[in-house]
C-alpha positions in Angstrom: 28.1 -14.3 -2.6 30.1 -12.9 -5.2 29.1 -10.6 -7.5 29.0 -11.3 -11.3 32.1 -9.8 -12.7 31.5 -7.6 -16.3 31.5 -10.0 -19.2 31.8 -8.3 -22.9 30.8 -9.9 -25.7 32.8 -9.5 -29.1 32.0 -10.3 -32.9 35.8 -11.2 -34.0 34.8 -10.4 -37.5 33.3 -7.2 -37.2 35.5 -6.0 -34.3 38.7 -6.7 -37.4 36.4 -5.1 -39.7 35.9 -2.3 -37.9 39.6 -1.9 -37.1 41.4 -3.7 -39.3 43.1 0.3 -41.1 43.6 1.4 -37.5 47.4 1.0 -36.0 48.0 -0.9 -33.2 48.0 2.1 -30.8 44.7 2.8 -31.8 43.3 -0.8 -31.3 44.3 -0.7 -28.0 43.1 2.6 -26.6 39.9 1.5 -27.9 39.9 -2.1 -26.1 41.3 -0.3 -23.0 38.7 2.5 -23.0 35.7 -0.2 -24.1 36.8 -2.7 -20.7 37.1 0.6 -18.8 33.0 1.5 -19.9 32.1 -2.5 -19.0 33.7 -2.3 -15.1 32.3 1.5 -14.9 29.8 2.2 -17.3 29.6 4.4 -20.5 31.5 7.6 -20.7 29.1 10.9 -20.8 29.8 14.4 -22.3 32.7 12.2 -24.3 33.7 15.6 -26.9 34.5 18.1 -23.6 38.0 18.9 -23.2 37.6 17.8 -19.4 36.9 13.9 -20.4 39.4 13.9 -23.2 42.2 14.7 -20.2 40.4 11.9 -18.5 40.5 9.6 -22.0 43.4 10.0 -22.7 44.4 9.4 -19.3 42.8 6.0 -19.1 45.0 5.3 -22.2 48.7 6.3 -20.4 48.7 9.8 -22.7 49.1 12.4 -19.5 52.1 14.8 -20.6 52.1 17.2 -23.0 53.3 15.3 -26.1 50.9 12.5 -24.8 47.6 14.4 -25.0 48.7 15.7 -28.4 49.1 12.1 -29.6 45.7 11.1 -28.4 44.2 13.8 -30.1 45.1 12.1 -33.5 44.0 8.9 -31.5 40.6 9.8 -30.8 40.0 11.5 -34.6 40.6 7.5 -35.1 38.6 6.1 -32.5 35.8 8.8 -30.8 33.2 8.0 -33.1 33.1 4.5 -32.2 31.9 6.1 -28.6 29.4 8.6 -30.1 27.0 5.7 -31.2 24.3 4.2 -29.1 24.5 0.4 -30.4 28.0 -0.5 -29.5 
């Protein structure tokens, strides 16, 4: 039998609420990262710098000038991780 595969359920009104002053980069670091936490499961100890390498990662930032850019990414996006209701 196989097993169910991760289903997420979205409010299109509040999900363009929520994002509709965020670019483009943005909204899609956070989709990426929020499919990533459905297949695997939510990300822990999400503010240490080892996670952030592994973030940003997730989201194709891995040189240099990529983990700067996700820095400004996540001052966008991180606190949509911090809460527990999402």
């Amino acid at each position: 039998m196989k097993e169910e595969e991760p289903f997420v359920e979205c409010d299109a009104y509040e999900f363009l609420i929520d994002t509709i002053q965020w670019t483009t980069e943005e909204v899609g670091a956070y989709f990426r990262l929020r499919m990533h936490e459905c297949v695997a499961g939510k990300f822990t100890d999400i503010n240490s710098p080892e996670t952030q390498v592994i973030l940003a990662g997730l989201c194709k930032y891995r040189d240099s000038d990529g983990l700067r850019k996700w820095e400004t990414i996540w001052n966008t996006i991180g606190y949509k991780f911090e809460r527990e209701e999402y």
